[in-house]
PyMOL Python script that loads the backbone (N, CA, C, O; Angstrom):
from pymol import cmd

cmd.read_pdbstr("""\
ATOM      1  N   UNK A   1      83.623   7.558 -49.398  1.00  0.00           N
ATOM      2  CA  UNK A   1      83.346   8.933 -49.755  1.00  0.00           C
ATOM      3  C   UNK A   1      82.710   8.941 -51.135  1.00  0.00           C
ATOM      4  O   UNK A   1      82.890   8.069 -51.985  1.00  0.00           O
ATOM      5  N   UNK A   2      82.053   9.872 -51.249  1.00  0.00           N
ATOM      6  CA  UNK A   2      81.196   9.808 -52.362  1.00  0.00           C
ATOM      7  C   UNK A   2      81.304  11.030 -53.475  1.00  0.00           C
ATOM      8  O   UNK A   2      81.746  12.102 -53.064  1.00  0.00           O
ATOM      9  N   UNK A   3      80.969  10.930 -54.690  1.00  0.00           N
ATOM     10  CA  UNK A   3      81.351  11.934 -55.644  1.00  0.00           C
ATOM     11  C   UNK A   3      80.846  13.041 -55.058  1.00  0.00           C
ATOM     12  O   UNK A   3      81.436  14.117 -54.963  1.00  0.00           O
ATOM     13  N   UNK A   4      79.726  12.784 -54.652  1.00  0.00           N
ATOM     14  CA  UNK A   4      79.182  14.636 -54.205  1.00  0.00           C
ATOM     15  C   UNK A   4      79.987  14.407 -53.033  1.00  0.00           C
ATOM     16  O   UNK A   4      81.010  14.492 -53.712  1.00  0.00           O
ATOM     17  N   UNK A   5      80.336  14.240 -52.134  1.00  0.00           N
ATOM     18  CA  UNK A   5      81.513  14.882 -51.206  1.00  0.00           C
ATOM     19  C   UNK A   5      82.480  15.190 -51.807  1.00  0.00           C
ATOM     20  O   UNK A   5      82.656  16.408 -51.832  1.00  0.00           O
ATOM     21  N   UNK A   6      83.529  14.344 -52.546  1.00  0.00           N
ATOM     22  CA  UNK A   6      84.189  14.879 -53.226  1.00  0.00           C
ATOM     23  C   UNK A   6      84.609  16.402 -54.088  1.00  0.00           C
ATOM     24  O   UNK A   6      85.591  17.141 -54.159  1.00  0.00           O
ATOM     25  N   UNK A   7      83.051  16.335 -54.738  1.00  0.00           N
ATOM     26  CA  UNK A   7      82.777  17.598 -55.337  1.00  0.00           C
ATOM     27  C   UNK A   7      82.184  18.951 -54.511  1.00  0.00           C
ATOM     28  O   UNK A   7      81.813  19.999 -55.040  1.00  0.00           O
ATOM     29  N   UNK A   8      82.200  18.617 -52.982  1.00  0.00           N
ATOM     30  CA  UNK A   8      81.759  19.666 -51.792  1.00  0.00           C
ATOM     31  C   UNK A   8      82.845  19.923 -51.434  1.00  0.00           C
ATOM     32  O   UNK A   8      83.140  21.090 -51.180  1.00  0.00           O
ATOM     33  N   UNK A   9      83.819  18.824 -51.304  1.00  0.00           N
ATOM     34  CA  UNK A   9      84.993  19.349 -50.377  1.00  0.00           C
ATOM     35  C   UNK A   9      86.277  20.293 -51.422  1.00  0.00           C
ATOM     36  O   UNK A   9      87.032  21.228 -51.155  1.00  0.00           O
ATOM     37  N   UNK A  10      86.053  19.576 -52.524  1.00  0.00           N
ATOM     38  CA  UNK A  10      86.310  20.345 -53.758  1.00  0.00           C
ATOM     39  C   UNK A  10      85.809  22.272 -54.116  1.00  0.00           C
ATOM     40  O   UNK A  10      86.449  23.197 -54.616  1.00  0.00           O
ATOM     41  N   UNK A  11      85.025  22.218 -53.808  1.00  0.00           N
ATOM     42  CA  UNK A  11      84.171  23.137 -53.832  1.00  0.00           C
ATOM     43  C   UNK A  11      84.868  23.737 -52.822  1.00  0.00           C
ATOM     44  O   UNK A  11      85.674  24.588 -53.198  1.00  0.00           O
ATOM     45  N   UNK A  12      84.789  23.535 -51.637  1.00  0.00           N
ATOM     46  CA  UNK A  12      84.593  24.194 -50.029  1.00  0.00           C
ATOM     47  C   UNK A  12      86.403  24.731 -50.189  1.00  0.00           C
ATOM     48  O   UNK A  12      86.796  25.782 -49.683  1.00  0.00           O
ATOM     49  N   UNK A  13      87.223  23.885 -50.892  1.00  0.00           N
ATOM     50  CA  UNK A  13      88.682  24.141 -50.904  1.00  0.00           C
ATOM     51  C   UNK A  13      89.377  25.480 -52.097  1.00  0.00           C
ATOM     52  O   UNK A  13      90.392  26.142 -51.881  1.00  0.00           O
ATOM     53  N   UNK A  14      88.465  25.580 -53.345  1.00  0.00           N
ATOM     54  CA  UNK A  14      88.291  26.034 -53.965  1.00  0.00           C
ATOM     55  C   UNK A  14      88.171  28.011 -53.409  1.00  0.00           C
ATOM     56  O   UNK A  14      88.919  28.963 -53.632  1.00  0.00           O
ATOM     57  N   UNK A  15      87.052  27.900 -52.754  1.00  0.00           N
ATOM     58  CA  UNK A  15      86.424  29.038 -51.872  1.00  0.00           C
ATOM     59  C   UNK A  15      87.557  29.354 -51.123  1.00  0.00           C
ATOM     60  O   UNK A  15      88.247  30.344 -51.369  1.00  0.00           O
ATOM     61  N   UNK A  16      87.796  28.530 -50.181  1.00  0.00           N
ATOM     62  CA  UNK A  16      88.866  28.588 -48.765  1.00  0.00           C
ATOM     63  C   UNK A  16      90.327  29.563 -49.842  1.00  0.00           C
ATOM     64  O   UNK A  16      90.851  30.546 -49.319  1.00  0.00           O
ATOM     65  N   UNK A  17      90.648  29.237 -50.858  1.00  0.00           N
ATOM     66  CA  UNK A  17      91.930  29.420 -52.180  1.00  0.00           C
ATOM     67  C   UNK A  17      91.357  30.814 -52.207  1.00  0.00           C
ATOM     68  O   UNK A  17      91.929  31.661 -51.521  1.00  0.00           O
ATOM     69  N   UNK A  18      90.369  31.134 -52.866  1.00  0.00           N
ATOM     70  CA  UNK A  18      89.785  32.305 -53.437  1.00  0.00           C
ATOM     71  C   UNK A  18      89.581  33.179 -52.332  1.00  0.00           C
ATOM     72  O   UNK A  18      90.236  34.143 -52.728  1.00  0.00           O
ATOM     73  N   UNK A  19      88.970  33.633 -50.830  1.00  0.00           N
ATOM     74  CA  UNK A  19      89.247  34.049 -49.783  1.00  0.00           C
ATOM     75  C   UNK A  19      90.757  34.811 -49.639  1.00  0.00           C
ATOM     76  O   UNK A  19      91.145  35.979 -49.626  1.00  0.00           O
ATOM     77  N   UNK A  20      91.477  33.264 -49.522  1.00  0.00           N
ATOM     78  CA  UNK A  20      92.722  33.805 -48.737  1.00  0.00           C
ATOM     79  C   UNK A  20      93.598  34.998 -50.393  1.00  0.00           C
ATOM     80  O   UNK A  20      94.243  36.047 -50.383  1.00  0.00           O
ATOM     81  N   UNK A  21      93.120  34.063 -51.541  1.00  0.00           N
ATOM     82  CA  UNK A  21      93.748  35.387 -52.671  1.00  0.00           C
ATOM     83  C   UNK A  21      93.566  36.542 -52.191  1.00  0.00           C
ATOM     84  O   UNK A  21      94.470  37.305 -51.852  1.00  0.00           O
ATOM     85  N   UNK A  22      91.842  36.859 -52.095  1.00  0.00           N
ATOM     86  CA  UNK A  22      90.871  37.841 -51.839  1.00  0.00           C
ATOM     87  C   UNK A  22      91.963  38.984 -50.834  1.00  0.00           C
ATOM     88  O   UNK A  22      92.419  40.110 -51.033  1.00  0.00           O
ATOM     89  N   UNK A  23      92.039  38.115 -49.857  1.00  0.00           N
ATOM     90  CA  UNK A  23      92.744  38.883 -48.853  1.00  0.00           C
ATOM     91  C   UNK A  23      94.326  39.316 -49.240  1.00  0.00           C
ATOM     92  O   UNK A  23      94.852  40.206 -48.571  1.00  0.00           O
ATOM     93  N   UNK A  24      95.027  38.711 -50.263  1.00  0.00           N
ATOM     94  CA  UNK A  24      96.661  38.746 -50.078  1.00  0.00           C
ATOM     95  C   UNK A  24      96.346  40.053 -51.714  1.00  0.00           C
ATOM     96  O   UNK A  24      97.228  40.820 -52.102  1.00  0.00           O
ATOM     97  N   UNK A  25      95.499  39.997 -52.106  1.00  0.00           N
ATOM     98  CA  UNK A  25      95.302  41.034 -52.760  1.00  0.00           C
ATOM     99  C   UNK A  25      94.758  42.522 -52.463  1.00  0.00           C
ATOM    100  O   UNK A  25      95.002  43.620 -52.964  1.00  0.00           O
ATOM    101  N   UNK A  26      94.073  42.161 -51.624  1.00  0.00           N
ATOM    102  CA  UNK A  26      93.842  43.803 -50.607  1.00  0.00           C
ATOM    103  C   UNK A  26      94.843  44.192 -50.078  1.00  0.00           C
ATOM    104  O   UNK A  26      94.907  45.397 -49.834  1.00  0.00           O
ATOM    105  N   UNK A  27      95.937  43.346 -49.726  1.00  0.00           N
ATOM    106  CA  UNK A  27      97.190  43.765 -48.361  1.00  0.00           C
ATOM    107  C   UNK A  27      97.925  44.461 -49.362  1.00  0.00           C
ATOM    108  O   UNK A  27      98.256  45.610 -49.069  1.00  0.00           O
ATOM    109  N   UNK A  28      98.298  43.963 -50.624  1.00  0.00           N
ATOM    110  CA  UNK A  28      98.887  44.380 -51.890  1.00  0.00           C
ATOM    111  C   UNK A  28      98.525  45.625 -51.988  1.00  0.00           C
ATOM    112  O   UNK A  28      99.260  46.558 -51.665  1.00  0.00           O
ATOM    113  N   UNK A  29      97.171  45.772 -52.516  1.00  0.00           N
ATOM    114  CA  UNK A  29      96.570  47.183 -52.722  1.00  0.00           C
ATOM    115  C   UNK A  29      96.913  47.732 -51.716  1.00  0.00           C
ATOM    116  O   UNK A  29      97.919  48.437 -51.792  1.00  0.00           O
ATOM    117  N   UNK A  30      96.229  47.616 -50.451  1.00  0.00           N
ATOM    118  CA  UNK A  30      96.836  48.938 -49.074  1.00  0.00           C
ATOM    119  C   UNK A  30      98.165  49.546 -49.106  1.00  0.00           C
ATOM    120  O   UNK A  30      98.463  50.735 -49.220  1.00  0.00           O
ATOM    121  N   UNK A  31      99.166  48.157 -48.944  1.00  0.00           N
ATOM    122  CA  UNK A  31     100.584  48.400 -48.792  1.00  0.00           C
ATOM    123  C   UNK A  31     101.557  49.149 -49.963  1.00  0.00           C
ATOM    124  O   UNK A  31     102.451  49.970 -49.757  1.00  0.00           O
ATOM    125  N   UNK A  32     100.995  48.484 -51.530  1.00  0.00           N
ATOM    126  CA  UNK A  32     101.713  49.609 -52.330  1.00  0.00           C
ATOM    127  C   UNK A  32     101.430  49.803 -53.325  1.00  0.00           C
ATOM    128  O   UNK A  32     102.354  50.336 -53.939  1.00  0.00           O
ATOM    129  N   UNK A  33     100.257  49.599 -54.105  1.00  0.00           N
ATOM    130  CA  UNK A  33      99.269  49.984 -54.821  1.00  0.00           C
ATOM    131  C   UNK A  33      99.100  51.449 -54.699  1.00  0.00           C
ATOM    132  O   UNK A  33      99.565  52.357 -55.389  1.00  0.00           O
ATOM    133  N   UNK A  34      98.231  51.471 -53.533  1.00  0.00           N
ATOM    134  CA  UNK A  34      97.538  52.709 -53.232  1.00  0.00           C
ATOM    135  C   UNK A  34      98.490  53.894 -52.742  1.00  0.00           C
ATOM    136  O   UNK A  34      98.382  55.027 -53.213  1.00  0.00           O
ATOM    137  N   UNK A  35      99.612  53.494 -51.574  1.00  0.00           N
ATOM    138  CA  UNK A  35     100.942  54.661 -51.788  1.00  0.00           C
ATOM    139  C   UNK A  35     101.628  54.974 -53.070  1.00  0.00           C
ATOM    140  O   UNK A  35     102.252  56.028 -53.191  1.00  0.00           O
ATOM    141  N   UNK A  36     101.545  54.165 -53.966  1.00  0.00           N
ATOM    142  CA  UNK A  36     102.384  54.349 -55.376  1.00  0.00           C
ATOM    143  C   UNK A  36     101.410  55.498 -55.954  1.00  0.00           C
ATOM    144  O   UNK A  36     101.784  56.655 -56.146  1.00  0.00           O
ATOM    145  N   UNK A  37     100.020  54.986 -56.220  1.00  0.00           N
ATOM    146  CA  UNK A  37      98.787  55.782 -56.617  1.00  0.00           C
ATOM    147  C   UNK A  37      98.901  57.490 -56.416  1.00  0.00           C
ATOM    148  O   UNK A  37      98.696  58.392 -57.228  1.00  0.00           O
ATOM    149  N   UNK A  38      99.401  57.536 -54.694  1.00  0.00           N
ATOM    150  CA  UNK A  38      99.368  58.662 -54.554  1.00  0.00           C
ATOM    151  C   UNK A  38     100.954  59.531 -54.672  1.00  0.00           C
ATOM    152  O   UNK A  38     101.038  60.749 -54.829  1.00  0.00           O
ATOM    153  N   UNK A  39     101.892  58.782 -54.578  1.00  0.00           N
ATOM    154  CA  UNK A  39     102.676  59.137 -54.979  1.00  0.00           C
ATOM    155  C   UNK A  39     103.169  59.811 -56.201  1.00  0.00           C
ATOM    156  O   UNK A  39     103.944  60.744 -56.410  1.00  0.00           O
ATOM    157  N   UNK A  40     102.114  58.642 -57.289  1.00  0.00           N
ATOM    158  CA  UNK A  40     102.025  59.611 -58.621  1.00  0.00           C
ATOM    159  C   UNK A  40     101.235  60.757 -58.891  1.00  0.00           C
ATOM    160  O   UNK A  40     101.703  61.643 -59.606  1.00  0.00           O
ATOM    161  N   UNK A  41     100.026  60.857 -58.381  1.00  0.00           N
ATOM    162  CA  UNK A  41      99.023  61.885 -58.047  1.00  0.00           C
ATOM    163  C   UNK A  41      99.613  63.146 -57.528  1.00  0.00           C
ATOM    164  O   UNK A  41      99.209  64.231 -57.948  1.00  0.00           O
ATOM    165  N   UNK A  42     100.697  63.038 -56.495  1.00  0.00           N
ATOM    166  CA  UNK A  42     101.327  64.175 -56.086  1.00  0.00           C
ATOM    167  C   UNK A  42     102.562  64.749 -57.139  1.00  0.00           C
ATOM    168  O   UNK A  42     102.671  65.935 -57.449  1.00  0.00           O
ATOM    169  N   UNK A  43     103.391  63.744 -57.581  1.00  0.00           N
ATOM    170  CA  UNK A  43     104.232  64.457 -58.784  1.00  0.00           C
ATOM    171  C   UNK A  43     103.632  65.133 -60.107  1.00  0.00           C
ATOM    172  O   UNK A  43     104.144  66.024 -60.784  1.00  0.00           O
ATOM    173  N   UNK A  44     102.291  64.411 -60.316  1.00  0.00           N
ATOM    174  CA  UNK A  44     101.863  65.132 -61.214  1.00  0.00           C
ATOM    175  C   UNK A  44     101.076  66.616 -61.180  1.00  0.00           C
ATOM    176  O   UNK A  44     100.953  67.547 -61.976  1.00  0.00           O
ATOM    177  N   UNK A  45     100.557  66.290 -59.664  1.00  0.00           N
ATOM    178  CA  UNK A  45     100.481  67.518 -59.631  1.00  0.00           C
ATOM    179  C   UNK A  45     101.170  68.852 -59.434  1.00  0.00           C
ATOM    180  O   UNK A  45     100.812  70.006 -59.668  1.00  0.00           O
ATOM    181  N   UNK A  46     102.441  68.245 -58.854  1.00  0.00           N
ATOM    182  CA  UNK A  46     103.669  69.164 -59.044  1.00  0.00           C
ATOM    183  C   UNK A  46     104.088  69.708 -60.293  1.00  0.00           C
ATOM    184  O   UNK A  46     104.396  70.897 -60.380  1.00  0.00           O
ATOM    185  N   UNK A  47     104.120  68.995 -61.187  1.00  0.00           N
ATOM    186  CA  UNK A  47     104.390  68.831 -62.390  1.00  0.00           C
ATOM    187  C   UNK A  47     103.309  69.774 -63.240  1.00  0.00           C
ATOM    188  O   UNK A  47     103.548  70.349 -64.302  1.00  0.00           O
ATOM    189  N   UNK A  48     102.044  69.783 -62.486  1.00  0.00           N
ATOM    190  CA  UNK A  48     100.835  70.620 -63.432  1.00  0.00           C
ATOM    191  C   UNK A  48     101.310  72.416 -62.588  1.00  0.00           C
ATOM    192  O   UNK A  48     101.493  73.469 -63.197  1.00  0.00           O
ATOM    193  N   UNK A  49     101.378  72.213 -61.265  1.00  0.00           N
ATOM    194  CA  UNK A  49     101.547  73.572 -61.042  1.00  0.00           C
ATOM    195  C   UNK A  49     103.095  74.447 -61.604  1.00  0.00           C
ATOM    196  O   UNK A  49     103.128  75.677 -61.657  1.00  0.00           O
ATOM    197  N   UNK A  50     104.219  73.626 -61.963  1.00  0.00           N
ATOM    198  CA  UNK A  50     105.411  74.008 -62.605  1.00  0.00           C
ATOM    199  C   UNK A  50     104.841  74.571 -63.544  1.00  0.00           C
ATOM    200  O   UNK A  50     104.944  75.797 -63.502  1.00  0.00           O
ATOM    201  N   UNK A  51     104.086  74.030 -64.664  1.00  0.00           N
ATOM    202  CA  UNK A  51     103.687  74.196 -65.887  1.00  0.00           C
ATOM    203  C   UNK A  51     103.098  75.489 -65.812  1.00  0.00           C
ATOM    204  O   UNK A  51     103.835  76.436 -66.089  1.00  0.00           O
ATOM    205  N   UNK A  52     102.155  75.673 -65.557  1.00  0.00           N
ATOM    206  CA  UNK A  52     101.293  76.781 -64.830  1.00  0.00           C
ATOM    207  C   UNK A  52     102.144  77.813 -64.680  1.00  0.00           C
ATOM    208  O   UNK A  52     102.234  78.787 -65.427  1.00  0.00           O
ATOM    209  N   UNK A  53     103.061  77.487 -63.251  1.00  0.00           N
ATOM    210  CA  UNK A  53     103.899  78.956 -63.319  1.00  0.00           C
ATOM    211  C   UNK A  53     104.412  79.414 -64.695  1.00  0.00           C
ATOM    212  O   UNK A  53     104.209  80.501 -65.237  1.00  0.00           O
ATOM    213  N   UNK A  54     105.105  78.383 -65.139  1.00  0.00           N
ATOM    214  CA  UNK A  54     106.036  78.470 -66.135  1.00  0.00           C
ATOM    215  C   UNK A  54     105.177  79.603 -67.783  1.00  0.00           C
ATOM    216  O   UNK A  54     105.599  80.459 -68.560  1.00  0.00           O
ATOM    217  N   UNK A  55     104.026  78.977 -67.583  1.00  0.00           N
ATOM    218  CA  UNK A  55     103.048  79.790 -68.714  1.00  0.00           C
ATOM    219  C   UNK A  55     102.892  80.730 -68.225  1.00  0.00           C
ATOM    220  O   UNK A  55     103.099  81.604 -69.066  1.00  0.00           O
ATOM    221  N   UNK A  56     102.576  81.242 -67.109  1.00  0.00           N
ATOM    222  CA  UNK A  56     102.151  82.339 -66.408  1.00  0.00           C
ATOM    223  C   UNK A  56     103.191  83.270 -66.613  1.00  0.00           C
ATOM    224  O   UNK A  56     103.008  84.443 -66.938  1.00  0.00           O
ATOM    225  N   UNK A  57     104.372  82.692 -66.406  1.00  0.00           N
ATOM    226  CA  UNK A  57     105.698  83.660 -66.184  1.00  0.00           C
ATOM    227  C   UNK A  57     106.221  84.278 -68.099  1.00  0.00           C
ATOM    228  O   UNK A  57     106.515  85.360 -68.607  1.00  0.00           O
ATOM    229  N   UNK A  58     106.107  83.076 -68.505  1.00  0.00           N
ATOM    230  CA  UNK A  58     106.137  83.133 -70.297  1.00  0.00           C
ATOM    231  C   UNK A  58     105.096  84.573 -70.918  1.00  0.00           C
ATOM    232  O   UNK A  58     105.628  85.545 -71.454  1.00  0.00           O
ATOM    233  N   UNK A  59     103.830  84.476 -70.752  1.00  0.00           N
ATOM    234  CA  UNK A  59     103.158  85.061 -71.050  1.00  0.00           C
ATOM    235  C   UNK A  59     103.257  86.521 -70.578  1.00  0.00           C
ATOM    236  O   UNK A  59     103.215  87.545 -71.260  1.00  0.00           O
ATOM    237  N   UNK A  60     103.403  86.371 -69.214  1.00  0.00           N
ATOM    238  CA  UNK A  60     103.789  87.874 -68.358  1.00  0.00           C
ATOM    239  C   UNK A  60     105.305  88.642 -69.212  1.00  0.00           C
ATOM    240  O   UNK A  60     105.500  89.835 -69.440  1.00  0.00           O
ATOM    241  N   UNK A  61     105.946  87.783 -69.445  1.00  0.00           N
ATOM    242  CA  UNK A  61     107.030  88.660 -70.277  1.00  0.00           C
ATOM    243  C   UNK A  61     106.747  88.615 -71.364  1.00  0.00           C
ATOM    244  O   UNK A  61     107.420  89.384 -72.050  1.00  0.00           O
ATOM    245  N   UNK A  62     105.822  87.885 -72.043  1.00  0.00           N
ATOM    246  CA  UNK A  62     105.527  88.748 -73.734  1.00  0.00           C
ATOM    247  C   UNK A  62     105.251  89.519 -73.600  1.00  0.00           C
ATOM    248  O   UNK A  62     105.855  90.449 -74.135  1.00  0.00           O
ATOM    249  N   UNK A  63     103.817  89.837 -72.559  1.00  0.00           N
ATOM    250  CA  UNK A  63     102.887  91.147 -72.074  1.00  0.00           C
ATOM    251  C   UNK A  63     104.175  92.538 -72.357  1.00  0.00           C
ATOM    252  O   UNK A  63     104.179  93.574 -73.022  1.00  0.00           O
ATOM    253  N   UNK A  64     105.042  91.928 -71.551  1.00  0.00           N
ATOM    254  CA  UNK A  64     106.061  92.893 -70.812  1.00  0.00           C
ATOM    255  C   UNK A  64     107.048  93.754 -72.086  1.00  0.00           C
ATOM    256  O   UNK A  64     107.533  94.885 -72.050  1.00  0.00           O
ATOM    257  N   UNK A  65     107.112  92.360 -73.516  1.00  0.00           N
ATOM    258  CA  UNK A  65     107.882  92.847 -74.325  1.00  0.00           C
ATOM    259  C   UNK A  65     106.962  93.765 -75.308  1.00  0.00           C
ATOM    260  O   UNK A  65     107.449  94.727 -75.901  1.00  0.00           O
ATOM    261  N   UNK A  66     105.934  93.486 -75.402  1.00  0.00           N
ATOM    262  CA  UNK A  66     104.681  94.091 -76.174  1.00  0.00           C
ATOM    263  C   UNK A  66     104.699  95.665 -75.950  1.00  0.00           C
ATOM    264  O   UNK A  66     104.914  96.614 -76.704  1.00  0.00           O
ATOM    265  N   UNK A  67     104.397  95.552 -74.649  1.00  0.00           N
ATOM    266  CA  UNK A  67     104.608  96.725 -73.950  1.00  0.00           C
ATOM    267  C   UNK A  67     105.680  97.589 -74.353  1.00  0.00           C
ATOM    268  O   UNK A  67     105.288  98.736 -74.569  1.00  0.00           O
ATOM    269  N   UNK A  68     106.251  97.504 -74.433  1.00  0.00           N
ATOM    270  CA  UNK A  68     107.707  98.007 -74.257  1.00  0.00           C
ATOM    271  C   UNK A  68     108.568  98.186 -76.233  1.00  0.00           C
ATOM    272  O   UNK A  68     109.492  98.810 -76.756  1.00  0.00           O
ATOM    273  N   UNK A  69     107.470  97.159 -76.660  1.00  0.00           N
ATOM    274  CA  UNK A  69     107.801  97.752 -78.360  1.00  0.00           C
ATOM    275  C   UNK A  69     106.144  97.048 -78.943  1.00  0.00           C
ATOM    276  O   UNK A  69     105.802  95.871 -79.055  1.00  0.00           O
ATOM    277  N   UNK A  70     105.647  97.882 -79.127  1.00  0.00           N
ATOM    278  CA  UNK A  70     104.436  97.979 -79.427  1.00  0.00           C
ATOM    279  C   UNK A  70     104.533  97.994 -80.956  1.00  0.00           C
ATOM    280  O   UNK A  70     103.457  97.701 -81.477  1.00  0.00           O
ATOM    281  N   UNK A  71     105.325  98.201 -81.647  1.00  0.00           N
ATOM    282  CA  UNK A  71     105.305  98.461 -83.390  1.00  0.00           C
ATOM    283  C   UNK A  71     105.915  97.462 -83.600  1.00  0.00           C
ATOM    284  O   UNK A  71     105.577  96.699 -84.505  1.00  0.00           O
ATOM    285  N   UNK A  72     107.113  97.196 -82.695  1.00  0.00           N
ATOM    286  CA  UNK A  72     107.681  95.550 -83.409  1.00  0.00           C
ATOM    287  C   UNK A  72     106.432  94.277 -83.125  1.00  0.00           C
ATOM    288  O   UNK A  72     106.088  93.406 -83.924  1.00  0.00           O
ATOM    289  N   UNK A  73     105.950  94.497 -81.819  1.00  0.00           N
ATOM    290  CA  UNK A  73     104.769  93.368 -81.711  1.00  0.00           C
ATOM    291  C   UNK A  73     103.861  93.459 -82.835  1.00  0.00           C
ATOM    292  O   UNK A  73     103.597  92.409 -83.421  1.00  0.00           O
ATOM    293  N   UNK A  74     103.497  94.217 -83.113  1.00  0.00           N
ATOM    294  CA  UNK A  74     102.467  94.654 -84.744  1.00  0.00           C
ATOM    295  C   UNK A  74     103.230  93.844 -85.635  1.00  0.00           C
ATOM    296  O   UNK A  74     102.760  92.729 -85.863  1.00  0.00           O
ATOM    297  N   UNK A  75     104.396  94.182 -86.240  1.00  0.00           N
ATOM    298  CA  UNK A  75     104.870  93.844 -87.013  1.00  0.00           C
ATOM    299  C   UNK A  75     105.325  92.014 -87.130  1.00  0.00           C
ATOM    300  O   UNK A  75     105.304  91.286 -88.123  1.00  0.00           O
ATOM    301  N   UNK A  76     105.666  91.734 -85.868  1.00  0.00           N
ATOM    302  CA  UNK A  76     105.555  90.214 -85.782  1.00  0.00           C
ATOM    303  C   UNK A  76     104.443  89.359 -85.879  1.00  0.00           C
ATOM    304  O   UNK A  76     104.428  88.233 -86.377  1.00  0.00           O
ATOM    305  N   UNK A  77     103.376  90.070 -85.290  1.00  0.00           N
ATOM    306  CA  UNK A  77     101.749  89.295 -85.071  1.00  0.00           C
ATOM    307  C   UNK A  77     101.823  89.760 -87.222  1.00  0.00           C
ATOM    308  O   UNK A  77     102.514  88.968 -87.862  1.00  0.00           O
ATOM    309  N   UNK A  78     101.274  90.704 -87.893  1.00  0.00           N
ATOM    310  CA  UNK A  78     101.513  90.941 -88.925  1.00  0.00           C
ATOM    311  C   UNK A  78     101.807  89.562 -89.635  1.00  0.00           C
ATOM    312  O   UNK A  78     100.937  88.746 -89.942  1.00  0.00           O
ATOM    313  N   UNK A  79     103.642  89.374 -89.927  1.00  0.00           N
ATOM    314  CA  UNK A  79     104.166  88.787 -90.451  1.00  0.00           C
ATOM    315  C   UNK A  79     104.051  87.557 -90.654  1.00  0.00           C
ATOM    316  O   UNK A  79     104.261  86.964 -91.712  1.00  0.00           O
ATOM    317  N   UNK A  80     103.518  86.878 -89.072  1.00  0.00           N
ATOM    318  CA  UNK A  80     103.228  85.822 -88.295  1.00  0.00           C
ATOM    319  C   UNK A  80     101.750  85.148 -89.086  1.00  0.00           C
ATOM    320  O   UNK A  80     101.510  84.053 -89.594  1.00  0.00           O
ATOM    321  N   UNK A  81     101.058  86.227 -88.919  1.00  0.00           N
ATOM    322  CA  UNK A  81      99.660  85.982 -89.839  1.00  0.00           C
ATOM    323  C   UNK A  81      99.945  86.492 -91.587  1.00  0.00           C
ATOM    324  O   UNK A  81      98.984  87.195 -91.900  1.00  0.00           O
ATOM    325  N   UNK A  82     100.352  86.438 -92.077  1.00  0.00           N
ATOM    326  CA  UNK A  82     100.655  86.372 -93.867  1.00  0.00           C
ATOM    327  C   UNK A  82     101.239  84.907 -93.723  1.00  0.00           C
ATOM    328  O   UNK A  82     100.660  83.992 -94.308  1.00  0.00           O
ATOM    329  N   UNK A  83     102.204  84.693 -93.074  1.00  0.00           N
ATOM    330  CA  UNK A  83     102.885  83.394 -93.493  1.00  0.00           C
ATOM    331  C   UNK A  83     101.845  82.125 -92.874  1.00  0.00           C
ATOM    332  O   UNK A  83     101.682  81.041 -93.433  1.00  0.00           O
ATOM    333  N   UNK A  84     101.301  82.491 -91.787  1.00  0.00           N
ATOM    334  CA  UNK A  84     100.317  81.782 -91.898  1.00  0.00           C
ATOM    335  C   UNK A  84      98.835  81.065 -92.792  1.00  0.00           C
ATOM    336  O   UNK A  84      98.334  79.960 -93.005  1.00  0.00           O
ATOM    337  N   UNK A  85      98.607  82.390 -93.077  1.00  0.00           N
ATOM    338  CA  UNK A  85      97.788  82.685 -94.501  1.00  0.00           C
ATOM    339  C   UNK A  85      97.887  81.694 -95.600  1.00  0.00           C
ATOM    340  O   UNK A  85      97.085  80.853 -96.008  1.00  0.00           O
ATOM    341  N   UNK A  86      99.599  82.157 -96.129  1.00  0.00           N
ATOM    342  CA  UNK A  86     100.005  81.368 -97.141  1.00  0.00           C
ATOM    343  C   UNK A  86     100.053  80.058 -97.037  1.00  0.00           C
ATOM    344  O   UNK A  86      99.958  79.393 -98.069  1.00  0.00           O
ATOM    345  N   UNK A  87     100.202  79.442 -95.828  1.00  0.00           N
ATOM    346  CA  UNK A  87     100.934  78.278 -95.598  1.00  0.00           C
ATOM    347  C   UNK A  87      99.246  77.370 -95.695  1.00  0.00           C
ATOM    348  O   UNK A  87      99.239  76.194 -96.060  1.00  0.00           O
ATOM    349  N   UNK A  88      98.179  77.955 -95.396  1.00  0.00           N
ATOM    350  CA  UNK A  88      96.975  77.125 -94.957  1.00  0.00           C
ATOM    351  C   UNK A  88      95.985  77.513 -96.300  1.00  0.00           C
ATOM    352  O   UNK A  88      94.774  77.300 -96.333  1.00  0.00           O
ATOM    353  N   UNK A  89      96.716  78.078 -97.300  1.00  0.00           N
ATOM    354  CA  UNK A  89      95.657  78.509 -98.469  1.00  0.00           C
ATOM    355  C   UNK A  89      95.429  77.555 -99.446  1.00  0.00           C
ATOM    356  O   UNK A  89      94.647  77.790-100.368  1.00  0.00           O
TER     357      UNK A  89
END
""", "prot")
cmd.dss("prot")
cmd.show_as("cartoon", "prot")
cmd.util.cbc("prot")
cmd.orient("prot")
């Protein structure tokens, strides 16, 4: 046998290694890669529409308290902006 066979069959065994990785790394990805992927994709999006309500619902009852004392909201937005003022001068 000769160095260049050597270095073919070398070669050819090399490939045959890299293939079968090729493949035990896709089965990986299919099997739980890609369910994990979406698994997180779905909590987070759970997680974005909680948020959402949660601001939605927050905001709807400031609306609600505003409403309902209109001179104290003045007076907080007011107060809110002086101390702000001061604090960034």
């Amino acid at each position: 046998m000769s160095a260049s066979d050597t270095i073919n069959d070398t070669a050819q065994d090399a490939k045959s290694q890299i293939a079968q990785l090729r493949k035990q790394v896709e089965a990986l990805m299919s099997e739980r890669v890609t369910p994990a992927l979406a698994g997180a994709a779905g909590r987070a999006e759970a997680a974005a529409h909680k948020a959402t309500d949660f601001t939605r619902d927050q905001a709807e009852m400031v609306s609600d308290r505003v409403r309902e004392q209109p001179l104290v909201a003045i007076l907080v937005a007011a107060a809110g902006g002086y101390l702000l003022g001061r604090l960034f001068r």
